[in-house]
N, C-alpha and C positions, 0 to 999 in steps of 0.2 A: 504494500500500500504506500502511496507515495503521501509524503508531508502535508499536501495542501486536502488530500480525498482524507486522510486522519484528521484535523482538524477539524474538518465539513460533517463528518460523521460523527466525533465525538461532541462536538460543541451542539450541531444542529444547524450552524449559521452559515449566513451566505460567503458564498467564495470571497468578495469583495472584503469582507467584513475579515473574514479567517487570513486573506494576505495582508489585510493594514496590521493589523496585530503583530502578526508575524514577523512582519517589515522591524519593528517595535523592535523585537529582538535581533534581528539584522540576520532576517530568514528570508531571502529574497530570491529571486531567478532561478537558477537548475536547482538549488536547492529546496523550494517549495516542490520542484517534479522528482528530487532524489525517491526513493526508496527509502522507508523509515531503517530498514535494517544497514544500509550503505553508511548511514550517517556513523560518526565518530559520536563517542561517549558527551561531549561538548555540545556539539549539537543536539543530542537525542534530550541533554537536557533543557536545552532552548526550547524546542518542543514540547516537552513536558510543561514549563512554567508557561508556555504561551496556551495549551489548551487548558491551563489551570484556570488562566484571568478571563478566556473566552467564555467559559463555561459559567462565571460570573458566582460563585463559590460566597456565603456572607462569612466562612473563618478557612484559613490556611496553617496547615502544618506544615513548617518548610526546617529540615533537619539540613542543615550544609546545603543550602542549597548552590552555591559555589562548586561544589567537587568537579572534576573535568570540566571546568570554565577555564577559556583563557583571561587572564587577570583583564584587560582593555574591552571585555564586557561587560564585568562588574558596574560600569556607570550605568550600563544600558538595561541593564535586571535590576539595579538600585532605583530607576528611575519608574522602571513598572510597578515594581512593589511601592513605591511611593506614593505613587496617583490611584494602588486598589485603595477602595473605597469598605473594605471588611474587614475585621479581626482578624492576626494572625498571631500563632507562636513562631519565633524564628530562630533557631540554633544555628549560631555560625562560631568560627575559632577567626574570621578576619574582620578585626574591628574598623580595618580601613570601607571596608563593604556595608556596615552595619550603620558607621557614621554616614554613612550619604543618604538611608533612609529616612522619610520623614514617623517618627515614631512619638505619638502622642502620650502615650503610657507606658512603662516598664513595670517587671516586676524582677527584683532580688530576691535570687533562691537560697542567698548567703547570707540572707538576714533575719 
């Protein structure tokens, strides 16, 4: 199944709607027609958090969500997670990732 017929199928939404998104995470041209299985670890994760936000979810669990990210994406996944509009938990070990989010509450588990 290629990137762009997974998205369309998992979310429900229209093509148009499933590439701006995608675009978002900088999932654009052959790679919207790749083959989900062709893709690297990096990418399959870009796909992941882009059918997460399509799907339109009101909480997220996101564990590392970084791992197989190339670090000069991190702006681009800190930016989506930014603008959701829902509750998340988010465990990451890079505070440079976690500073760029806009995060309205915290909770200390150390305290």
């Amino acid at each position: 199944e290629t990137v762009l017929s997974f998205l369309m199928r998992y979310t429900g939404k229209e093509e148009w709607l499933c590439g701006k998104i995608a675009g978002q995470f900088q999932l654009k041209g052959d790679i919207l027609k790749a083959t989900i299985g062709s893709l690297s670890g990096g990418y399959r994760t870009r796909v992941k958090l882009t059918s997460m936000l399509l799907a339109e979810p009101n909480f997220l669990i996101l564990d590392e969500p970084t791992n197989h990210i190339n670090f000069r994406h991190l702006p681009v996944i800190a930016k989506a997670l930014t603008e959701y509009q829902g509750a998340m938990i988010l465990v990451s070990h890079v505070p440079e990732f976690v500073q760029q989010i806009r995060i309205d509450e915290t909770v200390d588990l150390e305290k």
